[in-house]
Structure formats: C-alpha cells, structure tokens
N, C-alpha and C positions, 0 to 999 in steps of 0.2 A: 197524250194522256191515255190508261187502259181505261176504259168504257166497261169494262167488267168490274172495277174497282168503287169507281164511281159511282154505276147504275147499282154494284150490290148497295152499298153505304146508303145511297137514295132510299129503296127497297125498306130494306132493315130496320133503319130509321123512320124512316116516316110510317112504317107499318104498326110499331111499337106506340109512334106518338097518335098518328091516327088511331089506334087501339083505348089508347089513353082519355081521348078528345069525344070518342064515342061512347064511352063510359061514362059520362056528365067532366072527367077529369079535366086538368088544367095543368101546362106547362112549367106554373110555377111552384108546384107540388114534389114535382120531381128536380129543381135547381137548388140543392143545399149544399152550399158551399162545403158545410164540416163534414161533411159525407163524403164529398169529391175529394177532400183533401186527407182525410182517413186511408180512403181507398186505393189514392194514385199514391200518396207519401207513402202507404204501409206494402204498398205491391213495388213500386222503387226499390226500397228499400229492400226487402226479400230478395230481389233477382241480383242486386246489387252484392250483396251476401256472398251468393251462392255464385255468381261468374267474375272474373277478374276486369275492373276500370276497359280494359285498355276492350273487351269483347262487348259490354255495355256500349261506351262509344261507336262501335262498327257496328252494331245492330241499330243505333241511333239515323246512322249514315245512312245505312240501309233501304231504311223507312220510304224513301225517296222511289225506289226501284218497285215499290207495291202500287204507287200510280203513275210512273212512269212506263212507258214500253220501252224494253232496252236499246241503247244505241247501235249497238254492234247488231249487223247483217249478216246472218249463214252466208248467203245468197253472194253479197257483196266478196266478201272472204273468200269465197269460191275463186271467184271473178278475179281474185291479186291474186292468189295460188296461180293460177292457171297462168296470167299474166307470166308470172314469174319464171313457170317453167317453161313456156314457152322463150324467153328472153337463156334463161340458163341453155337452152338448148342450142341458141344459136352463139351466142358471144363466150358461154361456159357458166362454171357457178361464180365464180369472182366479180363476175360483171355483176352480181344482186349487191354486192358490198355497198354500191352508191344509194342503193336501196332503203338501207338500213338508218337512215340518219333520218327520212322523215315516216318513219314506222311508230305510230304513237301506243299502239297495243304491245306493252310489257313481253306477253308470252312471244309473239310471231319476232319479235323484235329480237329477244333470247335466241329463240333456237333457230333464226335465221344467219344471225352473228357465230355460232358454233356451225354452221355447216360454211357456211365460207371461209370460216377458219381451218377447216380441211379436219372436221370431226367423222370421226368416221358414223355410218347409219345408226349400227348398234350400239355404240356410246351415246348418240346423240339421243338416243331413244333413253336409255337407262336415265341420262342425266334428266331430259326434261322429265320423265314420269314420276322421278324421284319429287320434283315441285309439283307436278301433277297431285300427288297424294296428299303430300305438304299442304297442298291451298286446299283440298277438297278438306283433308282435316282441319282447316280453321276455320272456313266456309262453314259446317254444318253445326257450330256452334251460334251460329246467327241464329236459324228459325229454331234450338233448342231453346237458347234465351226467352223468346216471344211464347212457347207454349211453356215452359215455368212461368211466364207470366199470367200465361192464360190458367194457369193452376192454382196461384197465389190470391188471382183475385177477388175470385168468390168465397174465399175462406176472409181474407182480410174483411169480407162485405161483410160475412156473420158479426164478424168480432164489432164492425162498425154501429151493426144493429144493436149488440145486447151491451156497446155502452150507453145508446140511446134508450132503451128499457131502461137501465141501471138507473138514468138519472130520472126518467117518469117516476119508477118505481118509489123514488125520493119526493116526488110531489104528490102522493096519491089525493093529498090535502085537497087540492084542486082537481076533482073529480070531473069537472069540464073540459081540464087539460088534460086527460088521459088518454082518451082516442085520438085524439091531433097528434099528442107527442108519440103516440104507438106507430103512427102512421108515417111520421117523418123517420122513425127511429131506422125503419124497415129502408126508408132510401136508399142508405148505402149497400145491403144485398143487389139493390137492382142495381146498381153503378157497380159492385163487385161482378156479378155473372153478367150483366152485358156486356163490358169490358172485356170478359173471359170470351164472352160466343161472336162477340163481333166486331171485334178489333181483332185483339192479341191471339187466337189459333187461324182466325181466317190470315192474318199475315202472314206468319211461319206457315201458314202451307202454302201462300203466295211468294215468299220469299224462297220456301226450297224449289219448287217447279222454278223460278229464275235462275237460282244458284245453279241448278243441275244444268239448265239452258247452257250458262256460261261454261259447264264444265266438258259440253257434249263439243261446243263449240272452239274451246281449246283443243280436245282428242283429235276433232278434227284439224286444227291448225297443226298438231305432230305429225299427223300422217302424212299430211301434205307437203310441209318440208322433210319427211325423210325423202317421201315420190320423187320430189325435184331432186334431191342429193343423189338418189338410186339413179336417176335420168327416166324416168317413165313417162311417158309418151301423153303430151297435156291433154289429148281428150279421153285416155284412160284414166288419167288423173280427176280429170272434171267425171269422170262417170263414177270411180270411186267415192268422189267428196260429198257428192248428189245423198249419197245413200247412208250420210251421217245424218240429212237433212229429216225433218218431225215435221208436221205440222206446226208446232209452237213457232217453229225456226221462219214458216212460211207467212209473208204478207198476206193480208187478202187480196190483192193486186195478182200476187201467185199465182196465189191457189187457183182463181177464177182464169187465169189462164192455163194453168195445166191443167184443167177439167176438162176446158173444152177442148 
C-alpha cells in the first residue's frame, strides 16, 4: 500500500472533521445524502460529457495505482536486462527467443520478439517509440480526466447550494426553518470543493508522477534491448540502465543501501 496515500486521506480528513467536532459541530450535519448525490451524479456526469466511455473506464481502473505502489521494479528490470545480455552474448541473440513466452510485461515482450526477429537497432527503435508516444498519448488523458473533475466539482457544489436556498426561500413561512435549511443548503459546496482539493487533483497528480514512472521505465526497457541487439558489454549495459533510475524508481531498501 502507499503510506503517502493513506497517511495524506488520514490527515485531510480527520483535520477537516476534527475542525468540525471542535467547533461544537457534528458528523451528522455534514452526511446529506441529496447533496452527495447532486454533486457526485452532476460531477459524473460532466466529465462524462466532455471525455469518451471508453477513457472514463481507464481512469476508473486506474484509481487502484493512487494506493497501490507499482508492481514493476526499475531495479528488478535492470537485473533481466542484464541477464539477458549476458546469455545473448554467450549462446547469441536467438537463444533470448525461449525467453519470450514467459515475459508477462507487453512492452519488453514486443521489442524483444522484434530483435530476435533479426530487426535491425534503428527500426527496432522507430517502431517501438512510435507505441512509446501512442501510450504516453492515451496515458495523459487519465490524470486530465481527474483534474476536470477536480474543476466540475465545486461549481456543481454552488449550483447544489442555491437549489437548497431556492427551496428555503419557498418556506420563508417557517422562519425557524430558515437557518437549518440555510445550513444544509451550503453542504453541497463543501462536498463540491472538498472533492475538488482532496480527492480528484491530488489524484491526477498522483496518477501523472505514476504514469510518468511507467513511462521512464519502458525508455528504459528500449534502451536496453537495443544494448543487447547492438552486443554492449552487460556491465556497460547495467551502468547505463542505473542512470534511467529516480528516486521514485528506488525502494527504501535501496536507497538506505546506496547511502551507506
């Protein structure tokens, strides 16, 4: 699980309700349904609008990778590169072909399949960067999706409030219901702009620093099979792959050993 994910949500939340709770308030002041269902149905529906089914669903998917840490290893990846050209150097590049059937990672799987196929370096490079671009272009409509949402939803929160006015405004008869119902009316701004500052932008920009991960960490898997295709020498290969590596990329495990 990310503990940055979690510990912020903890934070956020409970700072807002502690706020609440210190104020003489009550948890049940803030739980109205019609409010929730205003502002999640009308912020839906907007993003809905504006991006196609099928980019809704992958950003859905997505959601997963904001409290999850990614499965895939720089570090790991490193380590089957290197394998690899170390085996291609000795038996050749056709001996990796056995390789290739339990390779569960799409890209390495691709452009290792095209170099044992006797592709040449510079094809092999045009072709995958070509899907390089391809994914990073459908990629970054994921964390757009999440900050349109983050933009839909405090406005949707207004429009929620001034139907709750609209209908006080229709009882003014009952001048005891007037502040309660002023006060509920207002709920759905808070459900609109909290929505906005603490979900939906902190995601999208959780989601891009991921996506990018993923993107840094395919560059790196091209380079690396062209290295082996070129025959470069596996600890120049392993020094080169090192130096695609981030922080993001490194375990705490790592890091606390490359320090010392």
């Amino acid at each position: 699980m990310d503990k940055a994910t979690l510990g912020g949500l903890v934070l956020a939340l409970g700072g807002v309700l502690l706020g609440l709770m210190l104020e003489g308030g009550n948890l049940s002041q803030i739980l109205q349904p019609t409010a929730a269902m205003i502002v999640f149905g009308g912020t839906a529906g907007a993003v809905l609008i504006q991006y196609p089914l099928a980019v809704a669903i992958a950003g859905m998917k997505r959601l997963v990778h904001v409290f999850v840490e990614p499965a895939q290893n720089a570090q790991s990846r490193i380590t089957v590169l290197v394998r690899y050209a170390n085996q291609a150097r000795r038996e050749g590049i056709i001996s990796l072909d056995k390789e290739i059937e339990g390779i569960q990672e799409p890209f390495l799987r691709r452009a290792l399949m095209l170099a044992v196929d006797g592709t040449e370096s510079q094809e092999l490079r045009k072709i995958m960067e070509l899907e390089l671009d391809n994914k990073e272009e459908q990629e970054e409509q994921i964390p757009q999706l999440f900050e349109s949402a983050g933009g839909f939803s405090p406005t949707i929160g207004i429009i929620g409030a001034i139907l709750g006015l609209i209908q006080v405004m229709q009882h003014l008869d009952k001048i005891d219901e007037v502040g309660k119902g002023i006060a509920v009316a207002f709920v759905a701004t808070i459900y609109g702009v909290g929505l906005a500052n603490i979900f939906f932008l902190p995601i999208a920009g959780k989601l891009r620093i991921r996506i990018r991960e993923e993107q840094i960490l395919r560059e790196m898997t091209l380079e690396g099979v062209i290295s082996i295709l070129e025959g470069m020498n596996p600890r120049m290969l392993e020094a080169t792959l090192l130096g695609f590596l981030t922080h993001a990329h490194t375990s705490p495990a790592e890091a606390g050993s490359s320090s010392a």
